[in-house]
N, CA, C and O atoms as a Tripos MOL2 file, in Angstrom:
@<TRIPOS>MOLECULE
protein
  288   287    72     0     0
PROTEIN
NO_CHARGES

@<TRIPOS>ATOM
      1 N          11.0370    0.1330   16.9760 N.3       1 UNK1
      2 CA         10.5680    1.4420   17.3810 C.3       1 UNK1
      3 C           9.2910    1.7620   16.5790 C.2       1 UNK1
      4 O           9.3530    1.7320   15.3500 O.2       1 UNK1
      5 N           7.9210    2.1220   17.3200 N.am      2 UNK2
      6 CA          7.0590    2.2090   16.8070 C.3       2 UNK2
      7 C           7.2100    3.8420   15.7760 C.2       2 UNK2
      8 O           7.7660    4.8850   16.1200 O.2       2 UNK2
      9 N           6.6260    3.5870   14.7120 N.am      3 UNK3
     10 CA          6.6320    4.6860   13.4670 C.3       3 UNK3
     11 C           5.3640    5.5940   13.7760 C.2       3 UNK3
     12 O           4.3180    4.9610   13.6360 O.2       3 UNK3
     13 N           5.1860    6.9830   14.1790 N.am      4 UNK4
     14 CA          4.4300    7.5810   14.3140 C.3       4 UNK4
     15 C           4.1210    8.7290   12.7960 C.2       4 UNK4
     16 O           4.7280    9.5480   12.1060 O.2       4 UNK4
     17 N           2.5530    7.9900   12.9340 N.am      5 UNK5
     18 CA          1.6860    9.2070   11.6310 C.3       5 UNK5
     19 C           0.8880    9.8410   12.0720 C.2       5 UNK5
     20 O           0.5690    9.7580   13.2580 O.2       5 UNK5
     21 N           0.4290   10.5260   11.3590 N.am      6 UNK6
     22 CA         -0.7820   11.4580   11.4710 C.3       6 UNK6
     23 C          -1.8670   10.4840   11.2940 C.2       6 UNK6
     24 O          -1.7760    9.3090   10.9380 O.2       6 UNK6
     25 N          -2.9840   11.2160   11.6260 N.am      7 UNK7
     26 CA         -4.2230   10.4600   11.5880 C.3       7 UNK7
     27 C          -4.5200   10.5040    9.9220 C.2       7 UNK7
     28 O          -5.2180    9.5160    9.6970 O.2       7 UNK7
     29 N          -4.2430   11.3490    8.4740 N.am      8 UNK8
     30 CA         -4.0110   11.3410    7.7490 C.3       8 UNK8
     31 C          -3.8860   10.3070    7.0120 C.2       8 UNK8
     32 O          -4.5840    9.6320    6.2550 O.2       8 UNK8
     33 N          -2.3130   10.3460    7.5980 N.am      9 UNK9
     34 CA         -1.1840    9.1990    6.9160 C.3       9 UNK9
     35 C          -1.6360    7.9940    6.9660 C.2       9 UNK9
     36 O          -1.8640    7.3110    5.9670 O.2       9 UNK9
     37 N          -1.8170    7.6070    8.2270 N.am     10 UNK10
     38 CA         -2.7780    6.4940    8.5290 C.3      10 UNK10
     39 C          -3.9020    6.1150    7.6340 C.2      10 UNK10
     40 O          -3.8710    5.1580    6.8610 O.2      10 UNK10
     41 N          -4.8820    6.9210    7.7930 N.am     11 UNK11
     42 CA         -5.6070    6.7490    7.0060 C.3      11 UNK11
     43 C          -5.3400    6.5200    5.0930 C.2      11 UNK11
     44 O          -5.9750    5.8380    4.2880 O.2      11 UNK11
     45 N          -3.9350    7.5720    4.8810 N.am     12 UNK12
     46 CA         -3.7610    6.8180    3.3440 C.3      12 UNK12
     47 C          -3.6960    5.6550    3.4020 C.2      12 UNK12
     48 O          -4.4460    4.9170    2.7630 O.2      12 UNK12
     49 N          -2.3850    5.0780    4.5230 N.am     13 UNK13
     50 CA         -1.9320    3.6380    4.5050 C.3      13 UNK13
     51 C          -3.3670    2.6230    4.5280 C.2      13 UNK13
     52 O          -3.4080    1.7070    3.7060 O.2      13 UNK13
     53 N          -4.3970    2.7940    5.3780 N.am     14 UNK14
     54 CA         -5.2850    1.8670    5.3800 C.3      14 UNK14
     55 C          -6.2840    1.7090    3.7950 C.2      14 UNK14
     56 O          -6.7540    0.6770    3.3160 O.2      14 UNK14
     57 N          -6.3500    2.8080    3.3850 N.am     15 UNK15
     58 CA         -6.8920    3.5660    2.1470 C.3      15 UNK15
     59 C          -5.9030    2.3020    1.2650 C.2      15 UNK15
     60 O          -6.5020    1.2660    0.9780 O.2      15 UNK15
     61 N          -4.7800    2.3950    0.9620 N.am     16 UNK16
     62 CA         -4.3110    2.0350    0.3040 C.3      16 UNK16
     63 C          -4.2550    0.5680    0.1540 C.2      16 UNK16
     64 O          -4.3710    0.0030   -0.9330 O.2      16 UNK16
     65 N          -4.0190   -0.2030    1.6150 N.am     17 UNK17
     66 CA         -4.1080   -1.1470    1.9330 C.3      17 UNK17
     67 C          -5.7510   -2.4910    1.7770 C.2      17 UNK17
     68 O          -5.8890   -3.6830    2.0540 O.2      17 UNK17
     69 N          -6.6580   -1.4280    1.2050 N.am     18 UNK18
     70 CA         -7.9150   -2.4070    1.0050 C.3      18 UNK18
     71 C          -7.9120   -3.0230   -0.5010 C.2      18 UNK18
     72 O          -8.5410   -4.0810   -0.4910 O.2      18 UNK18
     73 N          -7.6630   -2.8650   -1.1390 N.am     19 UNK19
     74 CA         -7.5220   -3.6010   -2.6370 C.3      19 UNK19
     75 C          -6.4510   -4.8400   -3.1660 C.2      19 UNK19
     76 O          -6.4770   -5.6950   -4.0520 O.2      19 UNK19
     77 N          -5.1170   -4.2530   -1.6610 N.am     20 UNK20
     78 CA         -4.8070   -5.2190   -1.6350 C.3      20 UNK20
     79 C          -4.9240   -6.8730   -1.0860 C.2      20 UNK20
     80 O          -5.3870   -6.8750    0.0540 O.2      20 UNK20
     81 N          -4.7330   -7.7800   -1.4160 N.am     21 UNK21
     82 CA         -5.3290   -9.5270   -1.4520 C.3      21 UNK21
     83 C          -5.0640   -9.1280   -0.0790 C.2      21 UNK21
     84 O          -4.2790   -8.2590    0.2990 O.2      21 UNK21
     85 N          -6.2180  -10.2680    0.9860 N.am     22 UNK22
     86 CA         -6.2600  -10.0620    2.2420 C.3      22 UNK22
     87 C          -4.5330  -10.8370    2.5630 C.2      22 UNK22
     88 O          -3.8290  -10.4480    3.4950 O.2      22 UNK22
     89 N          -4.0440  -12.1100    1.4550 N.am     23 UNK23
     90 CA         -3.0320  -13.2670    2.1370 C.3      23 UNK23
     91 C          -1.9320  -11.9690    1.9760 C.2      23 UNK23
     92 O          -0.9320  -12.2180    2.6480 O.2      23 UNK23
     93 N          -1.8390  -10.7010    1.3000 N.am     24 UNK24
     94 CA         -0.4460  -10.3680    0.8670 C.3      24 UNK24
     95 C          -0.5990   -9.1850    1.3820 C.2      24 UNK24
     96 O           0.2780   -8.3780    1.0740 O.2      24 UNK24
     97 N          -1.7580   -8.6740    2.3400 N.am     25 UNK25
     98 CA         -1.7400   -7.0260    3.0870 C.3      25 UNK25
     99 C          -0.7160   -7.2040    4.3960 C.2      25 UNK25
    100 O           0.0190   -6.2550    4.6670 O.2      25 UNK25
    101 N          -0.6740   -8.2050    5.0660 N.am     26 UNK26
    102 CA          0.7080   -7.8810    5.7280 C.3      26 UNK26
    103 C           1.7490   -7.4480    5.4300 C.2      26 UNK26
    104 O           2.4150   -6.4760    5.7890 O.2      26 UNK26
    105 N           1.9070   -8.4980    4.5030 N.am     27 UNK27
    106 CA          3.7620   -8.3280    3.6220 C.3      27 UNK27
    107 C           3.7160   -6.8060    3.1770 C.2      27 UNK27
    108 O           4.7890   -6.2140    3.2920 O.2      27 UNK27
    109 N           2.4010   -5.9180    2.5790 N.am     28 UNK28
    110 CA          2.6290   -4.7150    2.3580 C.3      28 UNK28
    111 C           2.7670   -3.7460    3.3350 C.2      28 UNK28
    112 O           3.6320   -2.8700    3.3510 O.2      28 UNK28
    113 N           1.9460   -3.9140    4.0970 N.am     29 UNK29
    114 CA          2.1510   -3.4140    5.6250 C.3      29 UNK29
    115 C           3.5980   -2.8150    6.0670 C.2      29 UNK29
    116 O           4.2550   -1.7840    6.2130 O.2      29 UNK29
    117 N           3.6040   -4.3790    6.1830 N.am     30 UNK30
    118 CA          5.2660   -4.6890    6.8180 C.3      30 UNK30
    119 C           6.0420   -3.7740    5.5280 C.2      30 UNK30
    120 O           6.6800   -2.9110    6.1310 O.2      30 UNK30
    121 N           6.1930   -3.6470    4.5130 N.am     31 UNK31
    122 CA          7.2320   -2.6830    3.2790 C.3      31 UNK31
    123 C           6.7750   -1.5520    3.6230 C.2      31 UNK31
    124 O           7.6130   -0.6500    3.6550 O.2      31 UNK31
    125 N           5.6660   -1.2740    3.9080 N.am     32 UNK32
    126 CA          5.5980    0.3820    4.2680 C.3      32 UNK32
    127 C           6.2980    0.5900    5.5370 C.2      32 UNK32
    128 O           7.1230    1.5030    5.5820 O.2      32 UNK32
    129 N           6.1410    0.0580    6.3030 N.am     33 UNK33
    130 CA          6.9360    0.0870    7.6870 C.3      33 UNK33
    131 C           8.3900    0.4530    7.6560 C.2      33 UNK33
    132 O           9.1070    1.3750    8.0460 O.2      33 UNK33
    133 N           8.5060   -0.7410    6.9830 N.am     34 UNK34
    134 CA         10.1080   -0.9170    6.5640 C.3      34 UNK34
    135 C          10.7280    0.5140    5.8290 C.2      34 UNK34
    136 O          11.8090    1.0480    6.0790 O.2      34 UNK34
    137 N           9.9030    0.8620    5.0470 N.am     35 UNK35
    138 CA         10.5140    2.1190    3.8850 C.3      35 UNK35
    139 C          10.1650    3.0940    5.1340 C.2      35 UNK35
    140 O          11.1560    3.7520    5.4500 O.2      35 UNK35
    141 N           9.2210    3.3170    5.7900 N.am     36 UNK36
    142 CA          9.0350    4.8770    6.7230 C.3      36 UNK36
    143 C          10.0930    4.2680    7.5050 C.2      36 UNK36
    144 O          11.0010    5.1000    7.5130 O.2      36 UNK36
    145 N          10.4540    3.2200    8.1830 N.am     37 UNK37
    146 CA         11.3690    3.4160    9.3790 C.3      37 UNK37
    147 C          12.8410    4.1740    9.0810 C.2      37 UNK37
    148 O          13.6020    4.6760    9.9090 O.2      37 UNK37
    149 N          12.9830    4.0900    7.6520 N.am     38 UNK38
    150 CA         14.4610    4.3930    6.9740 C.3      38 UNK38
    151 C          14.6530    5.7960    6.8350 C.2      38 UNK38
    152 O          15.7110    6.4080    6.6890 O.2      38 UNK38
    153 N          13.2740    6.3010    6.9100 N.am     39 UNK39
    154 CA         13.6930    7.8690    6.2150 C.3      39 UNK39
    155 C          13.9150    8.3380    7.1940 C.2      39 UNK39
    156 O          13.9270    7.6000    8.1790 O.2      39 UNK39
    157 N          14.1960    9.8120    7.3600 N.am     40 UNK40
    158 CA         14.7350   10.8250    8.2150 C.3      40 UNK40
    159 C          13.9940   12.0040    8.6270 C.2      40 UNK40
    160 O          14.2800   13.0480    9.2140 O.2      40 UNK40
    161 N          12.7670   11.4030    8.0400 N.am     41 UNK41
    162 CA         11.4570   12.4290    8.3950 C.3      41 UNK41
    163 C          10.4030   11.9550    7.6520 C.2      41 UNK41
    164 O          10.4850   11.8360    6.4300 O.2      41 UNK41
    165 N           9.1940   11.6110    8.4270 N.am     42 UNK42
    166 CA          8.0320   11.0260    7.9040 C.3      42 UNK42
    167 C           7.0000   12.6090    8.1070 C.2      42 UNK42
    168 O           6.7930   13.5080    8.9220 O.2      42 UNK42
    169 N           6.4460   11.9840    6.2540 N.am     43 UNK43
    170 CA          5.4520   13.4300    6.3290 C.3      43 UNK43
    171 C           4.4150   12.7250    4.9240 C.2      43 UNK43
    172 O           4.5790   11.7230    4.2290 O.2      43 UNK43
    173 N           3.7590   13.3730    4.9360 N.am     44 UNK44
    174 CA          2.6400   13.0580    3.7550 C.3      44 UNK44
    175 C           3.1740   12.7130    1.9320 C.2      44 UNK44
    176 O           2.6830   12.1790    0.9370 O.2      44 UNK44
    177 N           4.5630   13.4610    2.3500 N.am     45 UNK45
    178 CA          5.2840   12.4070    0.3960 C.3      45 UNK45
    179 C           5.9860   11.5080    0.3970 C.2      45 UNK45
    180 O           6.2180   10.8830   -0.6380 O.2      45 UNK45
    181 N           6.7660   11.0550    2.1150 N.am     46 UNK46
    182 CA          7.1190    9.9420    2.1060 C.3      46 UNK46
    183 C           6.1680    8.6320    2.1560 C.2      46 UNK46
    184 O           6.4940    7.6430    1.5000 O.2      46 UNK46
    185 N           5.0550    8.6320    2.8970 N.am     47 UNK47
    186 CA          4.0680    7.7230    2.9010 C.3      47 UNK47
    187 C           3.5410    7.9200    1.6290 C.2      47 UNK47
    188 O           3.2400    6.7610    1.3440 O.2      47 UNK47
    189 N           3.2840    8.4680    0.8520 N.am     48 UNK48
    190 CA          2.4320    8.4070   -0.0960 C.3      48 UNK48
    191 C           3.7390    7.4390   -1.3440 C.2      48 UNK48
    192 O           3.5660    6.5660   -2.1940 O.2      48 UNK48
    193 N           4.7940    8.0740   -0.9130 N.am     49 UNK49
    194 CA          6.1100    7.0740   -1.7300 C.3      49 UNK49
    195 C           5.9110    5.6950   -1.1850 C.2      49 UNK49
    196 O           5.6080    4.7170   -1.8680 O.2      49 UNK49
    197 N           6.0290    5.7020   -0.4060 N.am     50 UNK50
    198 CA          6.2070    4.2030    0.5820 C.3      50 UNK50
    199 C           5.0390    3.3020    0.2270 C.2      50 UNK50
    200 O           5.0130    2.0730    0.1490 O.2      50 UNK50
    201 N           3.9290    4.3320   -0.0010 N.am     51 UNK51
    202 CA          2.5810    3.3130   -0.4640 C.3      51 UNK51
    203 C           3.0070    3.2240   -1.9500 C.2      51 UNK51
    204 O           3.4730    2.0930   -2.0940 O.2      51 UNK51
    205 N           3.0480    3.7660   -2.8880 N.am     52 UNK52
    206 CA          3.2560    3.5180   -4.1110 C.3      52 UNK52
    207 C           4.1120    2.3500   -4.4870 C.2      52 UNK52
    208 O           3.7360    1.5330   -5.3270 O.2      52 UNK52
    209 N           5.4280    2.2550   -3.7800 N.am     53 UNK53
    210 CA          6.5300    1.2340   -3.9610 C.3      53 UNK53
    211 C           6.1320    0.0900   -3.1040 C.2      53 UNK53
    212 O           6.8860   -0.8820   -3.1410 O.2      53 UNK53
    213 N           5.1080    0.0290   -2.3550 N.am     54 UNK54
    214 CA          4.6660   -1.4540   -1.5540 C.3      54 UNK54
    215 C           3.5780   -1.9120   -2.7800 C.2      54 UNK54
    216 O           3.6040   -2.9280   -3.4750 O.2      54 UNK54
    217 N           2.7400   -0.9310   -2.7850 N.am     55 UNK55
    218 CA          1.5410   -1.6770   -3.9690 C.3      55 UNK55
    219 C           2.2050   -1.9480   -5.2330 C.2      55 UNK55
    220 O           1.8070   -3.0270   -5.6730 O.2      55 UNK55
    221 N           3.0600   -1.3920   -5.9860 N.am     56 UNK56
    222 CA          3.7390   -2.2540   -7.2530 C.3      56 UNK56
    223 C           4.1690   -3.4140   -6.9080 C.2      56 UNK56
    224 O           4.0440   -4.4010   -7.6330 O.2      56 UNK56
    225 N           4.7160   -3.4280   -5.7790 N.am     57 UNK57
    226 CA          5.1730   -5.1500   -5.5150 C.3      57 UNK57
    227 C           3.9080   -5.8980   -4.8480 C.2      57 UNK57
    228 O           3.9580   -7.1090   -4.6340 O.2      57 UNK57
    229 N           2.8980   -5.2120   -4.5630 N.am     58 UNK58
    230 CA          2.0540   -6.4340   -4.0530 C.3      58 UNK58
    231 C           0.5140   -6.1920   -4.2270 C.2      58 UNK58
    232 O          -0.3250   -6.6630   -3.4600 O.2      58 UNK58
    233 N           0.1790   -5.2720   -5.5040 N.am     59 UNK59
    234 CA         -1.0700   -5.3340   -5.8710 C.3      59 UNK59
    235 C          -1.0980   -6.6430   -7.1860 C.2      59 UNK59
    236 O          -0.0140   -7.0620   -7.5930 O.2      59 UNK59
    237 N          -1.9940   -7.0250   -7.5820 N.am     60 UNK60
    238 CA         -2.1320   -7.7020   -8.5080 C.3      60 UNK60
    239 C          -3.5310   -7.3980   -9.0260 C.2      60 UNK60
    240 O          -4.5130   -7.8320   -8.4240 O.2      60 UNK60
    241 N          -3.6720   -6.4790  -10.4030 N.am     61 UNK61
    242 CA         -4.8790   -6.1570  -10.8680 C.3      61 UNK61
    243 C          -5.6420   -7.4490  -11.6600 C.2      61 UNK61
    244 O          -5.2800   -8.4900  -12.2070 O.2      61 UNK61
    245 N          -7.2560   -6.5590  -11.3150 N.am     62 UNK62
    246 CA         -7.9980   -7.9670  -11.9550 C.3      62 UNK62
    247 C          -8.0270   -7.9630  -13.9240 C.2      62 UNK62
    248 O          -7.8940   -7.2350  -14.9070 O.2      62 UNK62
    249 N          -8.2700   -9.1950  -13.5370 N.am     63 UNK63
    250 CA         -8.4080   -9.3700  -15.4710 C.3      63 UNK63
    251 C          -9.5360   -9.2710  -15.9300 C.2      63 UNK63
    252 O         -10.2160  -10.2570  -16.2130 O.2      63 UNK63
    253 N          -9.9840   -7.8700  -16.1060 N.am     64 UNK64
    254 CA        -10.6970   -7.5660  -16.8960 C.3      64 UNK64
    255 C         -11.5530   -7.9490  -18.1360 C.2      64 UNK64
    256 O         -12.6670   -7.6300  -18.5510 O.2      64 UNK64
    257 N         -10.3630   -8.9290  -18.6280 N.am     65 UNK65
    258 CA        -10.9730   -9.4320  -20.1600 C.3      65 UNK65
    259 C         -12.2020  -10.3420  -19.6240 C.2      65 UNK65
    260 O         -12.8690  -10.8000  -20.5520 O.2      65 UNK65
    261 N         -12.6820  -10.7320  -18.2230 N.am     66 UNK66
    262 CA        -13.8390  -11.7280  -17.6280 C.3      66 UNK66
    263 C         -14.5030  -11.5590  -17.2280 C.2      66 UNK66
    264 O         -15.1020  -12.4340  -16.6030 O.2      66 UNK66
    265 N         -15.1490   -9.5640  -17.3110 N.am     67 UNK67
    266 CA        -15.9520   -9.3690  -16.6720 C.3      67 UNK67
    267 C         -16.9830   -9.0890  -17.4180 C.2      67 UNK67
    268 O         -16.5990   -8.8710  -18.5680 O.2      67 UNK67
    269 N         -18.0540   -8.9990  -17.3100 N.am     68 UNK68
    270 CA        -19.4100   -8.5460  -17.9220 C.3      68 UNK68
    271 C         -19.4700   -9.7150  -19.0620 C.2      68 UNK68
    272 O         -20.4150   -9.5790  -19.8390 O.2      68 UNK68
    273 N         -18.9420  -10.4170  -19.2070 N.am     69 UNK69
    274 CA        -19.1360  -11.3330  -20.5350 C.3      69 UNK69
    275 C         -18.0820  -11.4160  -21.5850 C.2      69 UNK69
    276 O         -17.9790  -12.3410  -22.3910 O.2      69 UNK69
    277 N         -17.1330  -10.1350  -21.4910 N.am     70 UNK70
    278 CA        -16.1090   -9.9330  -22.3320 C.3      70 UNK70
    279 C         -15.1450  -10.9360  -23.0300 C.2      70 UNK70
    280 O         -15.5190  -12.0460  -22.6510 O.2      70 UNK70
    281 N         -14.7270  -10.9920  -23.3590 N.am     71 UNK71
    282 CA        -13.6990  -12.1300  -23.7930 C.3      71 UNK71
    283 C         -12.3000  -12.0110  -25.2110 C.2      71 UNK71
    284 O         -12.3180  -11.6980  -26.4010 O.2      71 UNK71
    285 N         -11.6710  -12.2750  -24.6320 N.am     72 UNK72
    286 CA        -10.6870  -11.6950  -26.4780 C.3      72 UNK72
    287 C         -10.3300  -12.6490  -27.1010 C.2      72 UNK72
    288 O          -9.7520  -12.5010  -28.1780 O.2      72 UNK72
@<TRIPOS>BOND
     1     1     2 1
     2     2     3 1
     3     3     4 2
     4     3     5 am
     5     5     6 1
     6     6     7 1
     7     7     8 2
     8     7     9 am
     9     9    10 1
    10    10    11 1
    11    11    12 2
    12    11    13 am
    13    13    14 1
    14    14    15 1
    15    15    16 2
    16    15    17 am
    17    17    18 1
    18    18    19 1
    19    19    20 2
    20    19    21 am
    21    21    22 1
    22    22    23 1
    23    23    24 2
    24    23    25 am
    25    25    26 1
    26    26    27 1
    27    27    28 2
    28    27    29 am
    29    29    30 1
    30    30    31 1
    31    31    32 2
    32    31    33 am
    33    33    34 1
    34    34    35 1
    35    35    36 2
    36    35    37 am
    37    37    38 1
    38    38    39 1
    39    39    40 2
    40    39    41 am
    41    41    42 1
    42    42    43 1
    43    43    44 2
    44    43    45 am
    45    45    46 1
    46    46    47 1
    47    47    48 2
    48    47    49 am
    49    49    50 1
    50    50    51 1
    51    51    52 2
    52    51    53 am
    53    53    54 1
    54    54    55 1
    55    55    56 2
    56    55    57 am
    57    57    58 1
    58    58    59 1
    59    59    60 2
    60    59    61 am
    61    61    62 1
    62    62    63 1
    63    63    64 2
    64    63    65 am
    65    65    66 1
    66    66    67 1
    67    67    68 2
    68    67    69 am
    69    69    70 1
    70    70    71 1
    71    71    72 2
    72    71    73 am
    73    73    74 1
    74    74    75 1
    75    75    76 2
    76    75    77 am
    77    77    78 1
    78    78    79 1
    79    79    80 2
    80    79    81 am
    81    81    82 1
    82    82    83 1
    83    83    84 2
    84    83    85 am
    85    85    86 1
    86    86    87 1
    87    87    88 2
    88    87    89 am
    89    89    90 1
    90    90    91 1
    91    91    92 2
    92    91    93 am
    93    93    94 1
    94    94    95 1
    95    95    96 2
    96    95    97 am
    97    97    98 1
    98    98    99 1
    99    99   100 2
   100    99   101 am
   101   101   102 1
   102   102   103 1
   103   103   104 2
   104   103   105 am
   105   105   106 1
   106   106   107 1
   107   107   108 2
   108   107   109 am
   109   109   110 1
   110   110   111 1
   111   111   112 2
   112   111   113 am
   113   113   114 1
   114   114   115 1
   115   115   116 2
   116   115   117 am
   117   117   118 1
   118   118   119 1
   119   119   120 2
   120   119   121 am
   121   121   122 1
   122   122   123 1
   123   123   124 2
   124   123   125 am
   125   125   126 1
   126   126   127 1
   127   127   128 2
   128   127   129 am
   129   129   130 1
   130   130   131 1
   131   131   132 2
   132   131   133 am
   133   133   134 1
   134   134   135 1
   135   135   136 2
   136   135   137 am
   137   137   138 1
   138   138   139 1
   139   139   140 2
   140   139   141 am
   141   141   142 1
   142   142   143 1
   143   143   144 2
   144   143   145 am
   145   145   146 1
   146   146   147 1
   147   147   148 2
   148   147   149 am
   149   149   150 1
   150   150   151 1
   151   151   152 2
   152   151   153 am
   153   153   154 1
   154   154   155 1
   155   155   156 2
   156   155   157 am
   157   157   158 1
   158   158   159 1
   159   159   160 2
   160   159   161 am
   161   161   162 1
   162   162   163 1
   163   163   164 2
   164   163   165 am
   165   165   166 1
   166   166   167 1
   167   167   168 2
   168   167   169 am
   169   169   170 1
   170   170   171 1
   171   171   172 2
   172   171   173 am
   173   173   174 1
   174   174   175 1
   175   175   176 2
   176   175   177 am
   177   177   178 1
   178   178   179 1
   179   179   180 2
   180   179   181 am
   181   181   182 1
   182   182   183 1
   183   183   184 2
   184   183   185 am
   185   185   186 1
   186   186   187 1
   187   187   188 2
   188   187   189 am
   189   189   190 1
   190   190   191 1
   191   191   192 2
   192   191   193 am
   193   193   194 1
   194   194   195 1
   195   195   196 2
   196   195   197 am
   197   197   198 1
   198   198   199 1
   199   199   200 2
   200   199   201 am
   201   201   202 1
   202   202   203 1
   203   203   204 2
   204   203   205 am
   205   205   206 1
   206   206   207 1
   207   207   208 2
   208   207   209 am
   209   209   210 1
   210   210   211 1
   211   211   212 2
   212   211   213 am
   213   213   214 1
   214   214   215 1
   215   215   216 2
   216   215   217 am
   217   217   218 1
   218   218   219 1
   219   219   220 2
   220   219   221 am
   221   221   222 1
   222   222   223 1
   223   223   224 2
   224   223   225 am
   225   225   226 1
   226   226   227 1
   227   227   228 2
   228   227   229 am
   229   229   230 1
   230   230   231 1
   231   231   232 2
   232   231   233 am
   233   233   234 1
   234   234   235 1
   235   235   236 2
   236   235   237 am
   237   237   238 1
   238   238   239 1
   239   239   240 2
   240   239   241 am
   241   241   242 1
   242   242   243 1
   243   243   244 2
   244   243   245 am
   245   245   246 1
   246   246   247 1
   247   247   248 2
   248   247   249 am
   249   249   250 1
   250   250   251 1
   251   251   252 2
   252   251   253 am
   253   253   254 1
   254   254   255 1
   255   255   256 2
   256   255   257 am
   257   257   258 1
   258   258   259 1
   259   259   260 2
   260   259   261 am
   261   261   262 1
   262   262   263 1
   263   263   264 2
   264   263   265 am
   265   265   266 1
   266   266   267 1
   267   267   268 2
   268   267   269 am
   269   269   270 1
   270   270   271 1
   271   271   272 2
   272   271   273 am
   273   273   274 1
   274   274   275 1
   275   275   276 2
   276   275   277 am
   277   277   278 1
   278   278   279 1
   279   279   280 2
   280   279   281 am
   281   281   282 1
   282   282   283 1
   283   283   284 2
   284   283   285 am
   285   285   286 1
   286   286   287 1
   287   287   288 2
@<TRIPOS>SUBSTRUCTURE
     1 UNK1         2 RESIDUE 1 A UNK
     2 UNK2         6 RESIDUE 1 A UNK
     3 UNK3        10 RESIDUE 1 A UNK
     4 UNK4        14 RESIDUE 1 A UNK
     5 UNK5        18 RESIDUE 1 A UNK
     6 UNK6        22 RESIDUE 1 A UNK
     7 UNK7        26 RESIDUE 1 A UNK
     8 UNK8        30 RESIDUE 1 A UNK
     9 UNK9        34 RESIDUE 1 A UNK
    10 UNK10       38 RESIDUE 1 A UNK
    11 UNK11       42 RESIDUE 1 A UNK
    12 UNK12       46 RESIDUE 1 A UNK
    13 UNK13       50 RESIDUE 1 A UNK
    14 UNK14       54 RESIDUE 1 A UNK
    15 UNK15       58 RESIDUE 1 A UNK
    16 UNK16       62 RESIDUE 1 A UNK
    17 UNK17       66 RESIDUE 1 A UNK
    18 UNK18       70 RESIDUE 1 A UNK
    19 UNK19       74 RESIDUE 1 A UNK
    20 UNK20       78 RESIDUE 1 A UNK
    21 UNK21       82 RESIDUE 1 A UNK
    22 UNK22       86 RESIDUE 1 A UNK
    23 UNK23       90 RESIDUE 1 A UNK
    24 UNK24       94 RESIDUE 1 A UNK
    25 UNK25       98 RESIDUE 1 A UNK
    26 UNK26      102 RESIDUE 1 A UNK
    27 UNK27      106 RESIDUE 1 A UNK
    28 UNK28      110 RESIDUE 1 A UNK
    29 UNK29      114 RESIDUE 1 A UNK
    30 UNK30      118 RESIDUE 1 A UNK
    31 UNK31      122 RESIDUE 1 A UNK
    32 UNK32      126 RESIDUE 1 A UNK
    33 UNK33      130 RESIDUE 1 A UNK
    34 UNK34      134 RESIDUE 1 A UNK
    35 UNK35      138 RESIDUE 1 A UNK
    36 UNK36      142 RESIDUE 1 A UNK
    37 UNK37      146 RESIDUE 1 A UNK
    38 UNK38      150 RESIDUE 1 A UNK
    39 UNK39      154 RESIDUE 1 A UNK
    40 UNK40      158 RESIDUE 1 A UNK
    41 UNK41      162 RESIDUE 1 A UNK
    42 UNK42      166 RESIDUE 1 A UNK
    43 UNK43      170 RESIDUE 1 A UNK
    44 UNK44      174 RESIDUE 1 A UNK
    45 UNK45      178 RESIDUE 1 A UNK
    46 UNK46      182 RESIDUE 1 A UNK
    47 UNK47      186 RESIDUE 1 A UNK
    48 UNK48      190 RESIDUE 1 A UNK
    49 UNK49      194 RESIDUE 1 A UNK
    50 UNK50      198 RESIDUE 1 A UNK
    51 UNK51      202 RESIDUE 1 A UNK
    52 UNK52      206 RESIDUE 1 A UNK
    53 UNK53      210 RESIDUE 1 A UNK
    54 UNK54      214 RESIDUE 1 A UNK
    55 UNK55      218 RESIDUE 1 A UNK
    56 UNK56      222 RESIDUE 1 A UNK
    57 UNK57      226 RESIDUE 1 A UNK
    58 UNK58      230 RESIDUE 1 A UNK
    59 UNK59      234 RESIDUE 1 A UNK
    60 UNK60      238 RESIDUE 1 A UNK
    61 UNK61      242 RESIDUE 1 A UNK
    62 UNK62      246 RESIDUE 1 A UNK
    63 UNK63      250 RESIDUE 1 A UNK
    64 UNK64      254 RESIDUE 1 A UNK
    65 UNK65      258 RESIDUE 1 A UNK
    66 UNK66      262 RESIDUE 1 A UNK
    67 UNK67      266 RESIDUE 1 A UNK
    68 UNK68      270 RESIDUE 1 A UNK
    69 UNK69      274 RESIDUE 1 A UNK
    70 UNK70      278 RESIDUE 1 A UNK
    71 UNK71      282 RESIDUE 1 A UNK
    72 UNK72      286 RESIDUE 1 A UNK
């Protein structure tokens, strides 16, 4: 059953969805999907939950210690 958002919501999800690695933005996709299809009312704090708990499992930040010359 398709999950209906606001043009908003949408837009967080895509918002949210660019930082993550192009190989692992499905799989997040697909967890946001998964978490909105469960609730019992989709509105702007469940997506914003749903994005938070997909990107801990599938952001991976850069290492810093390699940029500009840095090094430790």
């Amino acid at each position: 059953m398709p999950i209906k958002l606001t043009d908003d919501e949408l837009d967080a999800v895509m918002a949210a969805a660019r930082p993550i690695s192009v190989e692992r933005r499905a799989a997040f996709l697909q967890e946001i999907a998964s978490t909105l299809s469960s609730c019992a009312e989709i509105g702007p704090g469940a997506v914003h939950r749903a994005i938070v708990a997909a990107a801990r499992a599938h952001f991976d930040a850069p290492d810093l210690s390699r940029v500009c010359g840095t090094s430790k």
